[in-house]
N, C-alpha and C positions, 0 to 999 in steps of 0.2 A: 504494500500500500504506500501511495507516495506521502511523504512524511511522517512516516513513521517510525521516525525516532523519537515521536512525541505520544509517552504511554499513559494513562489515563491519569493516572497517579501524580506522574509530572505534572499533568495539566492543571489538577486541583490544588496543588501544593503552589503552583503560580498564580490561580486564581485569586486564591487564599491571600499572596504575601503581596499581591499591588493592588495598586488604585491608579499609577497611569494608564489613559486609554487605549496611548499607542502600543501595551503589549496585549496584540491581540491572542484570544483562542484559538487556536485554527481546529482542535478537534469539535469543538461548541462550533463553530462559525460564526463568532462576536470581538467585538471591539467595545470593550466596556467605558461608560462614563462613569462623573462620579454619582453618587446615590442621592438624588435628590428630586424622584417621582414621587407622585402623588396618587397616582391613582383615581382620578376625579372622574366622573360624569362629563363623557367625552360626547362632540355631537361631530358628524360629517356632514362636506359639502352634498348635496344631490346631486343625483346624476341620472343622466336619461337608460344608461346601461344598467344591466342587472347586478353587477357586485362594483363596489368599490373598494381599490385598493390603494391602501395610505403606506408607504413608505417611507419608514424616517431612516435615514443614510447622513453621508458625509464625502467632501470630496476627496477627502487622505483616508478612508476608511478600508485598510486592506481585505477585508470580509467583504466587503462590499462590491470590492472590484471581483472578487471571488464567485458574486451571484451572476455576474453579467450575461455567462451565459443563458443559464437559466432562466432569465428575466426576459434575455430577447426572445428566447424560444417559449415562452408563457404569452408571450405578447402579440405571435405570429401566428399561435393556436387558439389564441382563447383571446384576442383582444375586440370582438363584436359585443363579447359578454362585460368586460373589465376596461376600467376607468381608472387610469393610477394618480395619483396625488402625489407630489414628490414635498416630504418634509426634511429640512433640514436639522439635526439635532445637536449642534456644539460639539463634537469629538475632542478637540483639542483647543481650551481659551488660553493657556497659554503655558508657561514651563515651569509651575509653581509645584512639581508634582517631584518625589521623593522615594520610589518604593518601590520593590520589585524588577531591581535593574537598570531600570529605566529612569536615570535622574537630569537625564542632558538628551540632546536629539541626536551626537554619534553613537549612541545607544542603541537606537531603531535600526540602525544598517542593517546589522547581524541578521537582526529579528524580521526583518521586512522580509530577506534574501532566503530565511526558510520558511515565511510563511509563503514564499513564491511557489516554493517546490511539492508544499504540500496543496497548495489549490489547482496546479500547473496552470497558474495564468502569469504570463511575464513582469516581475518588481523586479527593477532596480535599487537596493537602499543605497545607493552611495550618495542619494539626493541630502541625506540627512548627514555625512561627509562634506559635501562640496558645495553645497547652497541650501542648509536648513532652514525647513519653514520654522516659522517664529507661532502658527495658530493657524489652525482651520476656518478661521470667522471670516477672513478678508474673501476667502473663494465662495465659502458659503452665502454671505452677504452677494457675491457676485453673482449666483446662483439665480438667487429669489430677484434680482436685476433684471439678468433674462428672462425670468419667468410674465413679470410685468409687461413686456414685450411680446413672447408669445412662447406658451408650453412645452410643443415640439422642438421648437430650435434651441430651447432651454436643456434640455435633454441632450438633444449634440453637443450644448456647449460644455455639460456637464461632463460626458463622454470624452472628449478633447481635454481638459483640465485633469482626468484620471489617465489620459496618455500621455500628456505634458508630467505629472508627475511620479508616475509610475515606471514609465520607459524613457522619458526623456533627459530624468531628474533635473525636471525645471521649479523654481520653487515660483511655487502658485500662485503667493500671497504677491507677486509683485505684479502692478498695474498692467506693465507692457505683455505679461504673459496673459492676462487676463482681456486685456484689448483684441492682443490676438485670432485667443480662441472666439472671442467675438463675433469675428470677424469672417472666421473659418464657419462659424454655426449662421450663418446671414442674419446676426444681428446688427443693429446701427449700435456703433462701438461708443460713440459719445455718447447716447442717451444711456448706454450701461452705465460710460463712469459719472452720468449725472445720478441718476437714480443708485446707483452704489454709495453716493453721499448721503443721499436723503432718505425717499421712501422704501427703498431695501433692508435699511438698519431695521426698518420699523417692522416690515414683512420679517424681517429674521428674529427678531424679537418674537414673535407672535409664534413662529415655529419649534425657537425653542421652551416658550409656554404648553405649545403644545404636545413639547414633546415628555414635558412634567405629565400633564395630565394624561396623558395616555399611559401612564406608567414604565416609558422606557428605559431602557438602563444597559443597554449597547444595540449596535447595531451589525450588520442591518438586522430589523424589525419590520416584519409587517403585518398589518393588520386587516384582512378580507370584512366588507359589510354588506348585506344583502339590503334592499328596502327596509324591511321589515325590523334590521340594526341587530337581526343573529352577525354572530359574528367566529371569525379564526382566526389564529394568530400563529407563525412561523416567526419563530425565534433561531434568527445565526443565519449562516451559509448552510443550505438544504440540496440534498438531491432535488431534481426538476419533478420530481414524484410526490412529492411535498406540498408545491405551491400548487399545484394540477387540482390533489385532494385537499386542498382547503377550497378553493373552488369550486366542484362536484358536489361537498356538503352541503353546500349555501346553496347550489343552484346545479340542480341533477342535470336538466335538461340544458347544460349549457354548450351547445353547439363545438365541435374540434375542427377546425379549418385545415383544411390541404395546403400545403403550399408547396412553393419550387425548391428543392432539396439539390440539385446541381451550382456549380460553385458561381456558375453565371449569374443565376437567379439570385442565391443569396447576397451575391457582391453586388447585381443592382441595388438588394432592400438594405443594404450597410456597406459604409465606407471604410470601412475595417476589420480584422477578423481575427484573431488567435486561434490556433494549432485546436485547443477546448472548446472555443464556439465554435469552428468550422465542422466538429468532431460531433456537437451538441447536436448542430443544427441543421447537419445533413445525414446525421445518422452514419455516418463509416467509422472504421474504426480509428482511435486516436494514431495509430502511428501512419495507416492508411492515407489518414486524410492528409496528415503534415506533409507528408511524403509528392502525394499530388502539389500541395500548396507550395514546396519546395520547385519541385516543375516548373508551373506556371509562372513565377519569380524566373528562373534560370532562361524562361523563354520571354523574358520582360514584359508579360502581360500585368502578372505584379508585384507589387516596391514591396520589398521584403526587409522591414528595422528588425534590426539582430538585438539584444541585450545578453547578458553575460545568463539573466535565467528566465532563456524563451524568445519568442520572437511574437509580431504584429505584420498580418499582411494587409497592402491598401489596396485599391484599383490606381490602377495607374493613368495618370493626370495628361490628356494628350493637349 
């Protein structure tokens, strides 16, 4: 099993002695905060689809970039039924933390670089080496920016920021990386860095409230709601069989879409792919598929970014 050097026992005896966020579980599939839910009487937007799905994440949330697969492939089968919500929930405000290893951000490299190996999705830690971020709040504020803009592009730009930081070890928190991806996601980059001053703080305020009251206490977290406000909850990085059956519970009859399973189709519906979603989301088998995706790179149909653990294919830009 990949990662597993890490025995149960370990896991608890780590869980046990910290309270930084950035050492994530990877057998749990969470990234913890500090303890400070509530558990309140939570309401959700409406939605015209039959479940809703709230997601609270982060954009340095190594777990998080772990579900990716999973999430596009939830999204391709099941997304006529589901409505997702992107919460953002403070992972990191800043480096007042002391315990369990983890007391400065060259700390995280190690940690990053096997929690790469045990999700096999491509992290770099040497970000936290060579240009450590100072807090998660500057990207997450820049987030809820885009979102004010519009949903979807919000979402690429999110996407972009966790390849910026994961494979590119760009550190996030700085404006021009941030303009950027922007840029890259077709949003108008000055009205982000306007609203990253103003009405963003105020949206991310509101999400990390919300992230009290929903009770969370790492990520990723989500939360499935039917109309009627039954509800499920997957806690951590989940096989794809997990988020499927929280969905089915809530809503039997919820329709499974077909889609294009060749590497054409898929690279139209995404501008990018790892070795794990291409594996996810065409159904072949993981060395199979890399093996093709190595191909296709060699005969420059596509840009092939290497990292020391894993790689990222794009389409390539004519």
């Amino acid at each position: 099993m990949l990662g597993g050097q890490y025995s149960q026992a370990q896991t608890t005896n780590k869980m046990e002695e910290k309270n930084n966020p950035l050492l994530c579980d990877p057998v749990e599939g969470i990234c913890g905060i500090p303890d400070s839910a509530t558990n309140s009487k939570v309401t959700v937007q409406e939605t015209e689809k039959p479940i809703r799905v709230v997601y609270f994440t982060d954009p340095i949330c190594s777990s998080c970039w772990g579900i990716e697969p999973q999430l596009r492939k939830l999204k391709l089968e099941y997304g006529d039924s589901i409505e997702f919500e992107y919460r953002m929930g403070g992972l990191l405000p800043d480096w007042s933390y002391n315990s369990g290893g983890i007391s400065k951000p060259s700390d995280v490299a190690h940690h990053w670089d096997e929690v790469s190996i045990y999700y096999d999705m491509p992290i770099d830690g040497d970000v936290w080496l060579e240009d450590p971020l100072h807090s998660s709040y500057p990207p997450s504020i820049a987030f809820k920016a885009a979102q004010i803009q519009n949903n979807e592009k919000a979402i690429l730009f999110l996407r972009t920021l966790r390849e910026m930081v994961f494979l590119e070890k760009k550190n996030i928190t700085k404006m021009e990386h941030l303009i950027a991806a922007a840029k890259k996601a077709g949003l108008d980059a000055e009205k982000l860095q306007a609203d990253f001053e103003g009405k963003a703080k105020i949206e991310f305020e509101e999400d990390l409230n919300q992230t009290k009251k929903f009770g969370v206490r790492g990520f990723p977290t989500i939360f499935f709601f039917d109309k009627s406000g039954n509800n499920e909850t997957v806690y951590g990085t989940k096989p794809y069989a997990a988020y499927e059956s929280a969905i089915l519970k809530l809503y039997s009859a919820a329709p499974k879409n077909e889609y294009g399973k060749t590497w054409e189709s898929l690279f139209e519906k995404f501008d990018s792919l790892t070795a794990k979603e291409f594996s996810e989301l065409s159904g072949k088998h993981r060395k199979e598929g890399e093996k093709l995706l190595n191909v296709l790179s060699d005969q420059d149909i596509l840009v092939k970014r290497t990292t020391k653990n894993g790689s990222l294919w794009k389409r390539k830009v004519y």
